[in-house]
Predicted model as a PDB file, atoms N, CA, C, CB and O in Angstrom, pLDDT in the B-factor column:
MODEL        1                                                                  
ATOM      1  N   UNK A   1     119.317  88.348 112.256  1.00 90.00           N  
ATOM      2  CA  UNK A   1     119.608  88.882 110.941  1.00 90.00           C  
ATOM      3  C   UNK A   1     118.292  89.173 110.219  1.00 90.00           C  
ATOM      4  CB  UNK A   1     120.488  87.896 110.126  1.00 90.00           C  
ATOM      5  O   UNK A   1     117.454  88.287 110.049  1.00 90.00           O  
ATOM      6  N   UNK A   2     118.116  90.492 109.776  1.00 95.00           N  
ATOM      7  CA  UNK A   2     117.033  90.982 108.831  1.00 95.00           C  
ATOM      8  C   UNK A   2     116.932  89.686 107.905  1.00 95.00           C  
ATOM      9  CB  UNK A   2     117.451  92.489 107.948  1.00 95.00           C  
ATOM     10  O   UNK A   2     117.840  88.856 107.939  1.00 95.00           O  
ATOM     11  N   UNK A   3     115.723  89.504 107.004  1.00 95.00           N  
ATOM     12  CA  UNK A   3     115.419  89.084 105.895  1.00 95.00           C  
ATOM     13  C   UNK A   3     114.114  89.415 105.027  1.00 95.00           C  
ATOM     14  CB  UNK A   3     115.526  87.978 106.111  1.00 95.00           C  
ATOM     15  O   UNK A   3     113.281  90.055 105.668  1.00 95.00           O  
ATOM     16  N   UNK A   4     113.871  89.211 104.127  1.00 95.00           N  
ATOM     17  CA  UNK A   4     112.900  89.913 103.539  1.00 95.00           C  
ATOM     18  C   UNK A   4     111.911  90.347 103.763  1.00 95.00           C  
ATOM     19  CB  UNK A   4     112.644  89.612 102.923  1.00 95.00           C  
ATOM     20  O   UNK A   4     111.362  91.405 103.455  1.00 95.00           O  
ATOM     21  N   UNK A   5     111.405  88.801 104.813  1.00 96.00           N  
ATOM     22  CA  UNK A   5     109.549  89.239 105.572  1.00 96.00           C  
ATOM     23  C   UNK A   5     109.732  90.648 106.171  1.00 96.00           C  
ATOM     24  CB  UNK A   5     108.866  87.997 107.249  1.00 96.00           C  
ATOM     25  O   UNK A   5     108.887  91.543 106.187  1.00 96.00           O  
ATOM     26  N   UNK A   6     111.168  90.690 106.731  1.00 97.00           N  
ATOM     27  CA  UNK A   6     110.629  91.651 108.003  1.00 97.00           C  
ATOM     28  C   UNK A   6     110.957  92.596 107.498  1.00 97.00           C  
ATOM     29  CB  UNK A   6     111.127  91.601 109.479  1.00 97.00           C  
ATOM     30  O   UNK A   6     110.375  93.563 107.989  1.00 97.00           O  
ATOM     31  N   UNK A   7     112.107  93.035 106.169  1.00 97.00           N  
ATOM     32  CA  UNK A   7     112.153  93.978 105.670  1.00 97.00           C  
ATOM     33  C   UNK A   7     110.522  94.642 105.226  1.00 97.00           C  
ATOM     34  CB  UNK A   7     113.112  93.668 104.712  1.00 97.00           C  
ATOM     35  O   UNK A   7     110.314  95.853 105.292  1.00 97.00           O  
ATOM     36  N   UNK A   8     109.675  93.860 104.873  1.00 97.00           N  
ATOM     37  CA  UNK A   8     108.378  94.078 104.540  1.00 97.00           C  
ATOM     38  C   UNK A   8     107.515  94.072 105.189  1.00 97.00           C  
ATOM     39  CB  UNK A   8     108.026  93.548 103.886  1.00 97.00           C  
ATOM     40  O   UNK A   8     106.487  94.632 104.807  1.00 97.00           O  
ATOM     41  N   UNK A   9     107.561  93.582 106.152  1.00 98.00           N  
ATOM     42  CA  UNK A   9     106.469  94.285 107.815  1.00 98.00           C  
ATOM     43  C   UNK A   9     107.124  95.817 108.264  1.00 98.00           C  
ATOM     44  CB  UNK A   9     106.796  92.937 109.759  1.00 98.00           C  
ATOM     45  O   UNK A   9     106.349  96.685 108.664  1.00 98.00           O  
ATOM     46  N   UNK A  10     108.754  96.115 108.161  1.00 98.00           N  
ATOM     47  CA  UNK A  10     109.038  97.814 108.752  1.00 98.00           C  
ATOM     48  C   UNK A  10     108.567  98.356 107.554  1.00 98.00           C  
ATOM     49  CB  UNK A  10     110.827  98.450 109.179  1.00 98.00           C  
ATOM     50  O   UNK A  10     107.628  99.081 107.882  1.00 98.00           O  
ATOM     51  N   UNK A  11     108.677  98.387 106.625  1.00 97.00           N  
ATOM     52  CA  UNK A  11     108.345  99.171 105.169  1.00 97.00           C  
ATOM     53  C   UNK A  11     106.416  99.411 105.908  1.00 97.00           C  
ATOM     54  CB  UNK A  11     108.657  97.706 103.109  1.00 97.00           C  
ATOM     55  O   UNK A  11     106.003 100.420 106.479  1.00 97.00           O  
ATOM     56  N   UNK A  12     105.593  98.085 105.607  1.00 98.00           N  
ATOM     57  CA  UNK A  12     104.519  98.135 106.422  1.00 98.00           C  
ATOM     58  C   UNK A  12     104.030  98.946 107.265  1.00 98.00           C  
ATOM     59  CB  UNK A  12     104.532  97.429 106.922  1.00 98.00           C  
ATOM     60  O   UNK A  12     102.964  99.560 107.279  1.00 98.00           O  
ATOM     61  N   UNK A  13     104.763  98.910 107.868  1.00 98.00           N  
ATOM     62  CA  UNK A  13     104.696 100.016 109.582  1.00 98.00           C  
ATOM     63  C   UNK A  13     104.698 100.785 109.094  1.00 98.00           C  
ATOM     64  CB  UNK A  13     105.739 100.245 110.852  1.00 98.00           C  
ATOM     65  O   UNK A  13     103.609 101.352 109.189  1.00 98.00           O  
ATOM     66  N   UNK A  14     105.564 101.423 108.329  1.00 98.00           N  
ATOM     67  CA  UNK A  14     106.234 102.740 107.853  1.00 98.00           C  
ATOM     68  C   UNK A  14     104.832 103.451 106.976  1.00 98.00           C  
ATOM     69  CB  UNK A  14     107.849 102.373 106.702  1.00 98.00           C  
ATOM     70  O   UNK A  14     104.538 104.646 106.956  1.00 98.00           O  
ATOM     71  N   UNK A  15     104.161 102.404 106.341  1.00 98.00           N  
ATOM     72  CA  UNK A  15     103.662 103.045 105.234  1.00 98.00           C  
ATOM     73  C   UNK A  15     102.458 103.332 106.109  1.00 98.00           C  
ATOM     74  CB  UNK A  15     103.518 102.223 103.765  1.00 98.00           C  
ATOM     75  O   UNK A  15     101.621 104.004 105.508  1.00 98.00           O  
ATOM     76  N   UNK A  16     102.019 102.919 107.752  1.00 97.00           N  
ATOM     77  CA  UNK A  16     101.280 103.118 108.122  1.00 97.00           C  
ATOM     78  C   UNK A  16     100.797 105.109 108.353  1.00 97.00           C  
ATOM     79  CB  UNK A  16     101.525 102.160 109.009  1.00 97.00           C  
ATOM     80  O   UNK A  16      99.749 105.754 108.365  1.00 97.00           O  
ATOM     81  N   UNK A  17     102.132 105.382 108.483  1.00 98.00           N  
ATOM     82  CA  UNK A  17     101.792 106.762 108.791  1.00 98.00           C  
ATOM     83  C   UNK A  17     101.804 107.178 110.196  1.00 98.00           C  
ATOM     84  CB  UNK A  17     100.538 107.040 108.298  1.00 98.00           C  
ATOM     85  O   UNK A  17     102.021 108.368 110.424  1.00 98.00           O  
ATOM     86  N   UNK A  18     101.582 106.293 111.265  1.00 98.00           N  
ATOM     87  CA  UNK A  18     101.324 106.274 112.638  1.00 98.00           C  
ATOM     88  C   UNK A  18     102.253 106.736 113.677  1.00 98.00           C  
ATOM     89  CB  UNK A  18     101.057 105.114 112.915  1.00 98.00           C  
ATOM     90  O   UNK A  18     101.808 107.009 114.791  1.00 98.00           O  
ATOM     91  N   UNK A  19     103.738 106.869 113.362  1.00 97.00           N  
ATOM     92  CA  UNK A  19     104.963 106.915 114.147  1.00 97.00           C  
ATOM     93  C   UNK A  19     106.352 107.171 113.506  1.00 97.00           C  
ATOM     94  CB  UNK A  19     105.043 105.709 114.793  1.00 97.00           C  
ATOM     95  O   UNK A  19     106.597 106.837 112.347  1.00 97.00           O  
ATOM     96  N   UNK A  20     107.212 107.758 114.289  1.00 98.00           N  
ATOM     97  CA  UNK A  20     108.430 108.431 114.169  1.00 98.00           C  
ATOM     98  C   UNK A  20     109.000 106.585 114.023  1.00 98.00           C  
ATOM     99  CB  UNK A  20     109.000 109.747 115.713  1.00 98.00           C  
ATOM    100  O   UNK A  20     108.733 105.719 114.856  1.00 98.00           O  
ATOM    101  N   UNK A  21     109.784 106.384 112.793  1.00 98.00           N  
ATOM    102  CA  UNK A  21     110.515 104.735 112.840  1.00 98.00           C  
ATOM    103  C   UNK A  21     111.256 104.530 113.726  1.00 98.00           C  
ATOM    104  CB  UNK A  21     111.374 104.266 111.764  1.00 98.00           C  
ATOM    105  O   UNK A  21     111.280 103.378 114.160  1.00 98.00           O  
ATOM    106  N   UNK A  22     111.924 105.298 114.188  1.00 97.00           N  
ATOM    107  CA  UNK A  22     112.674 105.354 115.733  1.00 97.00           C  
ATOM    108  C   UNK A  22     112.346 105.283 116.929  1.00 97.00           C  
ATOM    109  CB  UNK A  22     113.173 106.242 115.984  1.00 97.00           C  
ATOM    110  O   UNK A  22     113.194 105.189 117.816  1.00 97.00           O  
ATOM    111  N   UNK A  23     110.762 105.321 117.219  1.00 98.00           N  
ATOM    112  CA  UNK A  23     110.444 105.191 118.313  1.00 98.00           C  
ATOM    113  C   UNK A  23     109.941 103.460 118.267  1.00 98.00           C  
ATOM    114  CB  UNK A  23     109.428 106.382 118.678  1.00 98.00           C  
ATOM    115  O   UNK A  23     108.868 103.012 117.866  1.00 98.00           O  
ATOM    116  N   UNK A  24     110.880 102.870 118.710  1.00 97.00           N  
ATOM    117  CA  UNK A  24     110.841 101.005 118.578  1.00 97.00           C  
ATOM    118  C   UNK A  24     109.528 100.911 119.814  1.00 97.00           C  
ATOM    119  CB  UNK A  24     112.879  99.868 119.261  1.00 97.00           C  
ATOM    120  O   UNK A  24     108.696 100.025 119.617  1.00 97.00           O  
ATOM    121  N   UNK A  25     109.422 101.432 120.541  1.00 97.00           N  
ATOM    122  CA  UNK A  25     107.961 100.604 121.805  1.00 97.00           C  
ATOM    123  C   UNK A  25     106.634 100.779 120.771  1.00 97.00           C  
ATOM    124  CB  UNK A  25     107.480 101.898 123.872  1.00 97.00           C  
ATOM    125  O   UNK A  25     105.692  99.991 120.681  1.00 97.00           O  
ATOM    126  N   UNK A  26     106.867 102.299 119.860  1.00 98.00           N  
ATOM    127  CA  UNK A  26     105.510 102.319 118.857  1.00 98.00           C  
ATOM    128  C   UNK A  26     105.802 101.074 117.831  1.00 98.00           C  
ATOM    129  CB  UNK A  26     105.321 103.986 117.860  1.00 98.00           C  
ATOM    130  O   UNK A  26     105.091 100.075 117.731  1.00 98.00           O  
ATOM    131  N   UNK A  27     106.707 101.278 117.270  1.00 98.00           N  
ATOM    132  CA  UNK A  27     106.758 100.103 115.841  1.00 98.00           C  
ATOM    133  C   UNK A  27     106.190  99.000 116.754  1.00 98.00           C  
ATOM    134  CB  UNK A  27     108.638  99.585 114.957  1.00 98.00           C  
ATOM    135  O   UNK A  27     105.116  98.477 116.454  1.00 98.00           O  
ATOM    136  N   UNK A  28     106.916  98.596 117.940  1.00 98.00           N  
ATOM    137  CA  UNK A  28     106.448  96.959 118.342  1.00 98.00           C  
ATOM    138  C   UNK A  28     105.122  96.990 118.129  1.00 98.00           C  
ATOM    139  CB  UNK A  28     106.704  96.381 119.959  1.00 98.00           C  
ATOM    140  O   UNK A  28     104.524  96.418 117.218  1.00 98.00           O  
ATOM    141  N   UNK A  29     104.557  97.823 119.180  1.00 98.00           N  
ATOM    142  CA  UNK A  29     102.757  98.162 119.743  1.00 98.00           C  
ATOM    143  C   UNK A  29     102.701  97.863 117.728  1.00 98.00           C  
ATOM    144  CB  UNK A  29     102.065 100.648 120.828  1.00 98.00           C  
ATOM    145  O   UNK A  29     102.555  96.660 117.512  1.00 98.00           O  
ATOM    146  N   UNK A  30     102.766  98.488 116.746  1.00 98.00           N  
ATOM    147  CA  UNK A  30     102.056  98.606 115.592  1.00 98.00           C  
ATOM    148  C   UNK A  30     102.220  96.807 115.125  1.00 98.00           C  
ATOM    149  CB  UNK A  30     102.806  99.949 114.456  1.00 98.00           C  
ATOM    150  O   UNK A  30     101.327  95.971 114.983  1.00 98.00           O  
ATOM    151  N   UNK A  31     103.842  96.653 114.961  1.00 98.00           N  
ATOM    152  CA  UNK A  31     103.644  95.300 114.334  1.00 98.00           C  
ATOM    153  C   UNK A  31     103.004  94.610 115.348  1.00 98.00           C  
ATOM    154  CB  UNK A  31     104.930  94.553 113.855  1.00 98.00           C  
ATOM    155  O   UNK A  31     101.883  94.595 114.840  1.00 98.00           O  
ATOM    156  N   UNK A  32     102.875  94.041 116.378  1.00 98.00           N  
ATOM    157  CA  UNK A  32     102.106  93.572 117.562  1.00 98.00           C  
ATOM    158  C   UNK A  32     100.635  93.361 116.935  1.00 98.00           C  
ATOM    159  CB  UNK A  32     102.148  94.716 118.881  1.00 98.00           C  
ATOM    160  O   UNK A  32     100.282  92.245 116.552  1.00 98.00           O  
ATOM    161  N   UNK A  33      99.873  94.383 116.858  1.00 98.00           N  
ATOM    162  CA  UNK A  33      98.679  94.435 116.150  1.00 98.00           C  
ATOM    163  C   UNK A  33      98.399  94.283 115.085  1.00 98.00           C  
ATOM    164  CB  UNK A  33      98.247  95.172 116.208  1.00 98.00           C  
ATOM    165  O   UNK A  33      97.265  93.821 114.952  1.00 98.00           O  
ATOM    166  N   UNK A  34      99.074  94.513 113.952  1.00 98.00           N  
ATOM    167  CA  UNK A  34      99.116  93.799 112.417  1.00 98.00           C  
ATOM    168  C   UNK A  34      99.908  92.472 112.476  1.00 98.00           C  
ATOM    169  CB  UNK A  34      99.922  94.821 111.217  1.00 98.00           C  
ATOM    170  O   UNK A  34     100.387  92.222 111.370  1.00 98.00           O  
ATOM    171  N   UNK A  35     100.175  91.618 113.335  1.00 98.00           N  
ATOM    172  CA  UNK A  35     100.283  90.401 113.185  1.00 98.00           C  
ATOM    173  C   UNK A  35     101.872  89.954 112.526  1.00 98.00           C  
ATOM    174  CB  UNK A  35      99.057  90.049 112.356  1.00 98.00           C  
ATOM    175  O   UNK A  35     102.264  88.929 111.968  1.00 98.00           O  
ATOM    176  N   UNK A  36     102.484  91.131 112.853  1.00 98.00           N  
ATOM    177  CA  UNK A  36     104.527  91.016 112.085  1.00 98.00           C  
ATOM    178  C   UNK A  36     105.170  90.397 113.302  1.00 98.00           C  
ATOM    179  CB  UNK A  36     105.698  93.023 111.683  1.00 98.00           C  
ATOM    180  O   UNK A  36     106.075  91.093 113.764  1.00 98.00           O  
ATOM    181  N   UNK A  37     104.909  89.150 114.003  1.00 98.00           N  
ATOM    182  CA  UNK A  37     105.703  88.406 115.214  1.00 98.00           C  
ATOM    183  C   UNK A  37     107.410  88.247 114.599  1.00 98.00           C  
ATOM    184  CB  UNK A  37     104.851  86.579 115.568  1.00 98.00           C  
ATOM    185  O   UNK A  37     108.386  88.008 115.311  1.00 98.00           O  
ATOM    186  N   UNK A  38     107.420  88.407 113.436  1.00 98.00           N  
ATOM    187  CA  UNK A  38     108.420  88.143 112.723  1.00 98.00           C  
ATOM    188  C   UNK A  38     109.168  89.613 112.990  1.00 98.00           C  
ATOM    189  CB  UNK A  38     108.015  87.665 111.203  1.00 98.00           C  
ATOM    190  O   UNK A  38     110.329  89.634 113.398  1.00 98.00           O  
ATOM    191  N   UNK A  39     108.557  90.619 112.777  1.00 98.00           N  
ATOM    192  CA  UNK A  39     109.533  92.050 113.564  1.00 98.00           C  
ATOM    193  C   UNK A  39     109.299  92.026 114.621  1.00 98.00           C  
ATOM    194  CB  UNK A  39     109.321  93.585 113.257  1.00 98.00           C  
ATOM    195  O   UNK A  39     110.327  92.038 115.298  1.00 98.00           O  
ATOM    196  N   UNK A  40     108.229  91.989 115.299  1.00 98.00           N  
ATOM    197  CA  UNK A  40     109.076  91.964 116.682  1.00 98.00           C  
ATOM    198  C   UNK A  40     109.807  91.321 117.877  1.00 98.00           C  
ATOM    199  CB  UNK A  40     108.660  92.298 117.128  1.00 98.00           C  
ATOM    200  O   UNK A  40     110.210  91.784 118.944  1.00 98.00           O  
ATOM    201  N   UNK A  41     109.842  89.953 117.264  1.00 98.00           N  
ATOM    202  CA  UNK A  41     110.540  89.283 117.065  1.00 98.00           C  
ATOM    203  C   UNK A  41     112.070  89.747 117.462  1.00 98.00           C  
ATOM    204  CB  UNK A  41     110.211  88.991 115.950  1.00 98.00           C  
ATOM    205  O   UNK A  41     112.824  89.784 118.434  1.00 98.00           O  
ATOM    206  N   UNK A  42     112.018  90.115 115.890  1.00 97.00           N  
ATOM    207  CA  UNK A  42     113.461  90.764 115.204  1.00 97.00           C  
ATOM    208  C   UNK A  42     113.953  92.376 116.034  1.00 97.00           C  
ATOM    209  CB  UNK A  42     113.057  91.156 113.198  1.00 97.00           C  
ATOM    210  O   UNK A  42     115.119  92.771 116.017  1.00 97.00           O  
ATOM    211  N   UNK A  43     112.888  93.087 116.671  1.00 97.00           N  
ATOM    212  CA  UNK A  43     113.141  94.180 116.780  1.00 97.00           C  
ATOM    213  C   UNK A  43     113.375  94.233 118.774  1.00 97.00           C  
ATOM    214  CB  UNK A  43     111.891  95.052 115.907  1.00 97.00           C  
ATOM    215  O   UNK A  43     113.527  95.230 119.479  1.00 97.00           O  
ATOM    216  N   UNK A  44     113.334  93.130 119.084  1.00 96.00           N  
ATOM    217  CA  UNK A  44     113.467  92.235 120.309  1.00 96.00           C  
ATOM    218  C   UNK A  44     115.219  92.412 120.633  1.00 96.00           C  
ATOM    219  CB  UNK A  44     112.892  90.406 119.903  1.00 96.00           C  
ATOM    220  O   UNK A  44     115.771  93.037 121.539  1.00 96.00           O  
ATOM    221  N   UNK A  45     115.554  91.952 119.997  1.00 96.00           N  
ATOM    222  CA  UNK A  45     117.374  91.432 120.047  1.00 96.00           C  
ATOM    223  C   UNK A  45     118.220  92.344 118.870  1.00 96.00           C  
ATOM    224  CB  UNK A  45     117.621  89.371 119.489  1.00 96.00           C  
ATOM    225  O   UNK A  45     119.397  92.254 118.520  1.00 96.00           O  
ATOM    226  N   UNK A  46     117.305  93.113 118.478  1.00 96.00           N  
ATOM    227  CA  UNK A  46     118.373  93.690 117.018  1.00 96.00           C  
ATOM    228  C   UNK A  46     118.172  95.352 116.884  1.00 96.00           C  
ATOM    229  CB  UNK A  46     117.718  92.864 115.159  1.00 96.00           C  
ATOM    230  O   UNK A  46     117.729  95.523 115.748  1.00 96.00           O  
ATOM    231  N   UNK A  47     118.269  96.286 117.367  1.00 95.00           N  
ATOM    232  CA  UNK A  47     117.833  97.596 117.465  1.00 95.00           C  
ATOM    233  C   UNK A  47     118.849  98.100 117.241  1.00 95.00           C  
ATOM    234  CB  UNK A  47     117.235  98.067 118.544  1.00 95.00           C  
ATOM    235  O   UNK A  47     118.724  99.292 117.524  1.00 95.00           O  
ATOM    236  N   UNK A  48     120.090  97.839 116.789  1.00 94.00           N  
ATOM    237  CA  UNK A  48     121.164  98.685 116.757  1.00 94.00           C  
ATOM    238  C   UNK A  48     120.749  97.950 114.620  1.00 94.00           C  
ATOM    239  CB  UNK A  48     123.065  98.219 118.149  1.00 94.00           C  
ATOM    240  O   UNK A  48     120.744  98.821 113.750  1.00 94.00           O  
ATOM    241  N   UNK A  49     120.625  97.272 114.425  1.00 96.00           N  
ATOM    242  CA  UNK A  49     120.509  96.574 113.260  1.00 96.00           C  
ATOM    243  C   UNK A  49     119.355  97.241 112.529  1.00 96.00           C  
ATOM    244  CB  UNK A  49     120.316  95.083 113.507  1.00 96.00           C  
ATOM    245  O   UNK A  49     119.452  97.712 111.396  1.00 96.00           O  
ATOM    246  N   UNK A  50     118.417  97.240 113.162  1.00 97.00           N  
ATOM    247  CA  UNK A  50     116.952  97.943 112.946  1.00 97.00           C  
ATOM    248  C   UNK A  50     117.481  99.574 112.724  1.00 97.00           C  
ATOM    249  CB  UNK A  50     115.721  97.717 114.553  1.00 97.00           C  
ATOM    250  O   UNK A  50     117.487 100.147 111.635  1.00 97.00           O  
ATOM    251  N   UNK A  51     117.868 100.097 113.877  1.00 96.00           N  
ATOM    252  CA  UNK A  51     118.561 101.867 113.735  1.00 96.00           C  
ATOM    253  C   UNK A  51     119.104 102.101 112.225  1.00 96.00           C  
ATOM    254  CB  UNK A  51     120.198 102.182 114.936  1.00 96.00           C  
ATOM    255  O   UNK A  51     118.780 103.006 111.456  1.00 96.00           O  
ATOM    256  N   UNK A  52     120.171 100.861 111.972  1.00 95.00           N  
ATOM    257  CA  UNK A  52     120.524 100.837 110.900  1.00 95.00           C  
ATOM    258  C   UNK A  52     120.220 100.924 109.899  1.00 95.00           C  
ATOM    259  CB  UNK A  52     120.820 100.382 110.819  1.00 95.00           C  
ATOM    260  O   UNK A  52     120.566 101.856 109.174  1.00 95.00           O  
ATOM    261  N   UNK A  53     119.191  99.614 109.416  1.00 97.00           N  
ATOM    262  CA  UNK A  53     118.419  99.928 108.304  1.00 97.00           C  
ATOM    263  C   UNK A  53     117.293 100.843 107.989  1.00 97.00           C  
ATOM    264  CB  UNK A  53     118.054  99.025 108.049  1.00 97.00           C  
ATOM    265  O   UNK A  53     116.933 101.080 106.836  1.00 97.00           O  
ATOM    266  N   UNK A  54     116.613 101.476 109.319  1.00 97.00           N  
ATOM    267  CA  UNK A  54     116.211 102.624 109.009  1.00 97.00           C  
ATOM    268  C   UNK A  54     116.814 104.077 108.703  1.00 97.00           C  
ATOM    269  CB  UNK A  54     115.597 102.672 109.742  1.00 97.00           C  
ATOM    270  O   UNK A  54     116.165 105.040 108.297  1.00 97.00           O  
ATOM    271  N   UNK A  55     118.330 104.038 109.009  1.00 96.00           N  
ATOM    272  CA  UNK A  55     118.720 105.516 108.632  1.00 96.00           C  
ATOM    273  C   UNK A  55     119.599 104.992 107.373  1.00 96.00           C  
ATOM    274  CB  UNK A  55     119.666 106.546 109.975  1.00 96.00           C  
ATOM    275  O   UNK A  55     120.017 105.932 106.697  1.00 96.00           O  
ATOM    276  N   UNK A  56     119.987 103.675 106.890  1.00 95.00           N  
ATOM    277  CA  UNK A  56     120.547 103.909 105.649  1.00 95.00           C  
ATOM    278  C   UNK A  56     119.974 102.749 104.544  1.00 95.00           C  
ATOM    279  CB  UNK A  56     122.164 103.893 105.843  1.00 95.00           C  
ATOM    280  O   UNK A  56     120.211 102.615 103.343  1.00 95.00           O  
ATOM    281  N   UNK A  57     119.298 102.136 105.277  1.00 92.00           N  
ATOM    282  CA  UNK A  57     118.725 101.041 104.024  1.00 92.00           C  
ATOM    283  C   UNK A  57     119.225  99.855 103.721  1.00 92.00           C  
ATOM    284  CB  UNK A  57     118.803 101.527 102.761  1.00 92.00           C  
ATOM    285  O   UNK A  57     118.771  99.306 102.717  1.00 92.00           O  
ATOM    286  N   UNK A  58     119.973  99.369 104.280  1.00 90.00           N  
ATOM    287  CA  UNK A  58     121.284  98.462 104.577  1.00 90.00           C  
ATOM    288  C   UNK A  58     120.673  97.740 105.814  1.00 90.00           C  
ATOM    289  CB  UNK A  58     122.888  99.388 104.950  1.00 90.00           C  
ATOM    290  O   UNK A  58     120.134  98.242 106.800  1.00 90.00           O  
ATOM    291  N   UNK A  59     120.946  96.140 105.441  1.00 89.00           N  
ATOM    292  CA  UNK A  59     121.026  95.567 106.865  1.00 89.00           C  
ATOM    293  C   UNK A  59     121.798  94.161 106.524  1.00 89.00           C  
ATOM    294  CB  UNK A  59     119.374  95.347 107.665  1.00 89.00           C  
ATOM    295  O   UNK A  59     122.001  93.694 105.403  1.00 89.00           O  
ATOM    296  N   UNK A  60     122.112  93.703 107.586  1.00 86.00           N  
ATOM    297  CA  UNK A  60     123.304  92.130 106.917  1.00 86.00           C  
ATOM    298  C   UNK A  60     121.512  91.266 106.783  1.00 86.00           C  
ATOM    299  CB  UNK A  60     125.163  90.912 108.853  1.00 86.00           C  
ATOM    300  O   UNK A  60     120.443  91.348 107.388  1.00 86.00           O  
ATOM    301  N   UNK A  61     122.019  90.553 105.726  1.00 81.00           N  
ATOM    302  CA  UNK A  61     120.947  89.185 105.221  1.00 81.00           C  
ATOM    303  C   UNK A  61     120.515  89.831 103.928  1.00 81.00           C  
ATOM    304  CB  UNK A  61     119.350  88.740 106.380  1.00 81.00           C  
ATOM    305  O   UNK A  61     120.053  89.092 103.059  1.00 81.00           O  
ATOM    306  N   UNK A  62     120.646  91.558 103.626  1.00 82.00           N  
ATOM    307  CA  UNK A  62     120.218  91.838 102.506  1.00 82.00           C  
ATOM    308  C   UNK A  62     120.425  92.021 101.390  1.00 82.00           C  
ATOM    309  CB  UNK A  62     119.925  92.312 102.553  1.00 82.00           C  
ATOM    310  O   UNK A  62     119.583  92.123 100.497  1.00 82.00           O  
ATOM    311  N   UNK A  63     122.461  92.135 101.233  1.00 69.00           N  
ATOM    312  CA  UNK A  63     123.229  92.175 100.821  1.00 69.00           C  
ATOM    313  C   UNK A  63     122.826  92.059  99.310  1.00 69.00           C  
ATOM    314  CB  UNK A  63     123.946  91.488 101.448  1.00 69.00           C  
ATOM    315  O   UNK A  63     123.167  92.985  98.574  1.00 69.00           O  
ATOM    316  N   UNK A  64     122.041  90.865  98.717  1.00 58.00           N  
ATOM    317  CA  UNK A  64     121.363  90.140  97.580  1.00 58.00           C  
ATOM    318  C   UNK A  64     120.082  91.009  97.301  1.00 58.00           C  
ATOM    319  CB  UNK A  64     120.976  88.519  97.970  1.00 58.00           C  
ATOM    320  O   UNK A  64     119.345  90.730  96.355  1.00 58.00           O  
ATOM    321  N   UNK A  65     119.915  91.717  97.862  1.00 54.00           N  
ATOM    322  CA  UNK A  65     118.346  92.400  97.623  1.00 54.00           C  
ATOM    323  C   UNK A  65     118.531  93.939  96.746  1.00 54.00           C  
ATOM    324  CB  UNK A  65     117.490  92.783  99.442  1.00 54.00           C  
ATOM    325  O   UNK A  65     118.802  95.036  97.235  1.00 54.00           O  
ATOM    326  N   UNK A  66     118.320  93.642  95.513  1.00 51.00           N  
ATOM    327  CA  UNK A  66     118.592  94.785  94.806  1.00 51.00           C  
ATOM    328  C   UNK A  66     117.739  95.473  94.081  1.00 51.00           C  
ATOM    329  CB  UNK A  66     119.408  94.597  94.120  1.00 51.00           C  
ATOM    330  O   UNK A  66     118.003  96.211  93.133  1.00 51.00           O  
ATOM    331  N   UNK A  67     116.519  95.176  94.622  1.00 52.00           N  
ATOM    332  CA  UNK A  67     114.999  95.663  94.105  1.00 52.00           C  
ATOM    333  C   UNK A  67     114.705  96.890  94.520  1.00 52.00           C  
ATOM    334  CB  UNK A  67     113.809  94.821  94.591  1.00 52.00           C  
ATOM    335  O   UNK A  67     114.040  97.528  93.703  1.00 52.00           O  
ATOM    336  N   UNK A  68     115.081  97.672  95.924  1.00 48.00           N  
ATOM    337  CA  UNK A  68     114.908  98.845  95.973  1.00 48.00           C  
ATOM    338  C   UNK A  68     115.806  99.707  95.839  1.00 48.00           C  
ATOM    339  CB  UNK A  68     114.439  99.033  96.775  1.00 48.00           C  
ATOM    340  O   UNK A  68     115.824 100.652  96.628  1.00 48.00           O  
ATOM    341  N   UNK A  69     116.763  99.606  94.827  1.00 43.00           N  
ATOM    342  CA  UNK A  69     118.028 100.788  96.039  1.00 43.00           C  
ATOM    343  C   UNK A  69     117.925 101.470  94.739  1.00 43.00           C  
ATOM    344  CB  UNK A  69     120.178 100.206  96.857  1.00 43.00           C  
ATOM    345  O   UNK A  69     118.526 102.527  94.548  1.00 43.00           O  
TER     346      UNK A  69                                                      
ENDMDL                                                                          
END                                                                             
């Protein structure tokens, strides 16, 4: 289940500039090297979850998180 850290390591990635968010072997390789064990981790066992919250912003654990929407 997503939770905040890791909502904030993909945002991270993202803001890197480096890769299409969909291509998960780049995100790993990126969080891998910035030190997010916590996404990939997460991006290990959860890619249908991950797909998710990258095409709609939504993920279960976030339900309570109403700072970005």
């Amino acid at each position: 289940m997503m939770n905040q850290t890791i909502k904030e390591q993909i945002l991270a990635v993202r803001d890197t500039g480096e890769t299409n968010m969909f291509d998960t072997n780049q995100v790993l390789a990126i969080a891998n090297r910035e030190g997010f064990y916590e996404l990939v981790d997460y991006l290990l066992d959860n890619k249908k979850e991950y797909a998710n919250f990258i095409m709609f912003g939504t993920a279960p654990g976030l339900e309570d998180d109403e700072e970005e929407n």
